[in-house]
C-alpha positions as CSV (number, residue, x, y, z in Angstrom):
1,X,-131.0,116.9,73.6
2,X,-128.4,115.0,72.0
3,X,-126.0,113.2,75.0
4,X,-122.9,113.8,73.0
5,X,-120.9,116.5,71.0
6,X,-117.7,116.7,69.7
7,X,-115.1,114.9,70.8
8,X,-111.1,115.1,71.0
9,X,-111.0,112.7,68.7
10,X,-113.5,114.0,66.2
11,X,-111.6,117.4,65.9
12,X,-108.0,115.7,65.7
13,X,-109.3,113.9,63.1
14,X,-110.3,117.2,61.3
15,X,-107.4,119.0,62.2
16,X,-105.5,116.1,60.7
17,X,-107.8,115.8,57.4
18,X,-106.8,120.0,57.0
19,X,-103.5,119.6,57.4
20,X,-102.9,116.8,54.9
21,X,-105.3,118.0,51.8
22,X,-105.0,120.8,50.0
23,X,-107.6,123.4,48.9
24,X,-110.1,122.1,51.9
25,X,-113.5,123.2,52.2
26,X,-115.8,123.3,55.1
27,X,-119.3,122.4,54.8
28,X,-121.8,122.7,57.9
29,X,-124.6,120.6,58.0
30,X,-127.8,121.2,60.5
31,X,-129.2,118.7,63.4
32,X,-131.7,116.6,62.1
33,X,-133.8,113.9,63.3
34,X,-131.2,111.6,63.0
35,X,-127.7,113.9,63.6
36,X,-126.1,116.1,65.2
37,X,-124.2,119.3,63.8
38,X,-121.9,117.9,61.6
39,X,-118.9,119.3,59.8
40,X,-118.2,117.8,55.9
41,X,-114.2,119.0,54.9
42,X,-114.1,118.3,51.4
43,X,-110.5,118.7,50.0
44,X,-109.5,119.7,46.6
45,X,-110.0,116.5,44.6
46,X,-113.4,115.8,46.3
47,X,-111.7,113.5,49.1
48,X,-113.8,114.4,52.0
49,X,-115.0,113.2,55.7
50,X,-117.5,114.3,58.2
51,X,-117.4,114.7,61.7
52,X,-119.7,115.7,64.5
53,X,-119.1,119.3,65.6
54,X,-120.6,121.0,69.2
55,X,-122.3,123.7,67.2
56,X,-122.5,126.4,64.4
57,X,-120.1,128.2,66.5
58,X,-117.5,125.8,66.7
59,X,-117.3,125.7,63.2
60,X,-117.0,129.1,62.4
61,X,-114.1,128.6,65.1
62,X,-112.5,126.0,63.8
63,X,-112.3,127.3,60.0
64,X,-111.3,130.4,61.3
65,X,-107.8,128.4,62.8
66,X,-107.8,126.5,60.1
67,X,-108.0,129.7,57.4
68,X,-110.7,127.6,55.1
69,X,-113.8,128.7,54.1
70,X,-117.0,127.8,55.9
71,X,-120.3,126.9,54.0
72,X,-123.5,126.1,54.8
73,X,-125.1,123.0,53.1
74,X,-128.7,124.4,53.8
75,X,-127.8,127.0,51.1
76,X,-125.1,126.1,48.7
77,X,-125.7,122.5,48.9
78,X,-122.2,120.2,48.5
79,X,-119.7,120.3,45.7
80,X,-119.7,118.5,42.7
81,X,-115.9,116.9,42.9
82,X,-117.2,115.5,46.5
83,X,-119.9,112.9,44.7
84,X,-117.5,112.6,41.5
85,X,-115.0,111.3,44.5
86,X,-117.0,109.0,46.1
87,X,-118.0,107.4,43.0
88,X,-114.6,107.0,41.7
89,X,-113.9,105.2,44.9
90,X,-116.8,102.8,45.2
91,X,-115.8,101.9,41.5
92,X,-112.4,101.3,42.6
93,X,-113.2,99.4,45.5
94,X,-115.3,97.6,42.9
95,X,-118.4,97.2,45.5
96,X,-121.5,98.8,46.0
């Protein structure tokens, strides 16, 4: 079992990421060999972050406050603009 789930400081940082993006998405990502449940919020222009999460549950709880939509990656895989982001801003950094 994993020794540690969520933390204040992981959902402040979410709650913070909803409130300052518009047209946020939520994206819910399984436990793996190597993570815990994770939640990706992905906002409009493909900006996005990921924290860990408790559970499915908390999730469902947490977009249901937040009045986002809730997807699982297992089945719709991520979106587009969130790649086209990152790449934008690896370019921009000018490393990697």
């Amino acid at each position: 079992a994993w020794d540690r789930g969520s933390t204040r400081e992981d959902i402040k940082h979410l709650d913070e990421f909803v409130r300052t993006r518009t047209g946020v998405e939520a994206y819910l990502e399984p436990v793996t060999m190597a993570t815990e449940t994770t939640l990706v919020l992905v906002a409009h222009d493909g900006e996005w972050t990921r924290r860990r999460i408790e559970s499915p549950g908390e999730a469902v709880e947490l977009t249901k406050k937040w009045v986002i939509p809730l997807y699982d990656t297992q089945k719709v895989g991520y979106p587009p603009r969130m790649r086209e982001w990152t790449e934008r801003n690896k370019r921009s950094r000018g490393t990697l």
